[in-house]
N, C-alpha and C positions, 0 to 999 in steps of 0.2 A: 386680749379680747379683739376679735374682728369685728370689721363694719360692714356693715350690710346695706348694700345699698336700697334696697327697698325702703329702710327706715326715713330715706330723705324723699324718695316718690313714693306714688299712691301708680301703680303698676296698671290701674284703671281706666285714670285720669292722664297719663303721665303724656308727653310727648313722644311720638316716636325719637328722636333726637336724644331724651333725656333716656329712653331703654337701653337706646344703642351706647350712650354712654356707662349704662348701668353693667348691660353685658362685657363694655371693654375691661373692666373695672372688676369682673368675676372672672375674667379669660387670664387675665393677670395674676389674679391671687390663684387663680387653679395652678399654674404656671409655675409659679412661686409654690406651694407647696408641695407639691408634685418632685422637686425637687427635694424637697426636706424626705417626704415620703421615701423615695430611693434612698437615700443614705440612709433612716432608722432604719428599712428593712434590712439595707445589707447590717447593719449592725447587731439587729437581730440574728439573723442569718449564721453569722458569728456564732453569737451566745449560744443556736443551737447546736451548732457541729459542736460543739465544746462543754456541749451537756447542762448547760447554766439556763435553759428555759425548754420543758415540754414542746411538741409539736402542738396539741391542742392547750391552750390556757386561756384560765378566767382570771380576767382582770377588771375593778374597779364597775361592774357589772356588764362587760362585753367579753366575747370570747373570740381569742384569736386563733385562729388554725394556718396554720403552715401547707403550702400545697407544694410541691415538688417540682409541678408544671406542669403543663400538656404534652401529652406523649404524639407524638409525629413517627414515621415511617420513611425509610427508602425506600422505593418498588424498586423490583428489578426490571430491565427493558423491557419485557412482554408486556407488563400490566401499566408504564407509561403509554407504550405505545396504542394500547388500548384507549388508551385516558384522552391521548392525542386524536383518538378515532372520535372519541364523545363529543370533545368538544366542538371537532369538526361537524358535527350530526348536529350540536346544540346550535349551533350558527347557522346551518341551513335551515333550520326550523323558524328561527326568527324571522330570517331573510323571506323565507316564503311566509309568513302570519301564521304556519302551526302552532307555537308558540305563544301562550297567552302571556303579557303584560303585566306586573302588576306591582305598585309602589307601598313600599316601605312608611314609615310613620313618617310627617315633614317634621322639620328640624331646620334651625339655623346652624349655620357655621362659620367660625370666628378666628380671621386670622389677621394679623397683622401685617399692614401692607410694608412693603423694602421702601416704599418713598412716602414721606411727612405730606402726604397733600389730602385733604378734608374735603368736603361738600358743605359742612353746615357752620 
């Protein structure tokens, strides 16, 4: 059973201070399981090449699918060079304001600093 830090704040009410500890505390278990994560799939991964579990399966009432990966491409030189052309085009447009602006959902993000020194 995991903990959840919300159970101990009120997310409302809470202190900034107390979030930020809440979020250290979820950045860690993501971390931590994320790990576990890679090892069952390769393990799965296994059972598949070797015929011991379907690509799509129902399990315990979730269904798991296997995806192969995202398929990528090598161009050959003409069609970088192109690519090189574009992006060159995409940077003069900014540079002169043809280019409209425009921002993504906000979001925090969470990492851990290389040296132990705190604010709060």
């Amino acid at each position: 059973m995991t903990c959840d830090p919300l159970d101990f704040i009120d997310p409302n009410k809470a202190t900034p201070e107390a979030l930020l500890d809440a979020l250290i505390h979820i950045t860690h278990q993501l971390k931590h399981y994320s790990g576990w994560k890679e090892r069952i799939t390769s393990s799965l991964n296994t059972h598949l090449e070797l015929g011991r579990i379907e690509a799509i399966t129902d399990f315990d009432g979730f269904r798991f699918s296997f995806n192969p990966g995202r398929k990528s491409y090598d161009y050959p030189d003409s069609v970088t060079a192109l690519e090189a052309q574009l992006m060159e085009a995409k940077e003069v447009a900014v540079s002169t304001g043809a280019a409209i602006a425009r921002l993504g959902k906000p979001f925090w993000s969470v990492r851990e600093l290389s040296t132990a020194s705190t604010s709060h």
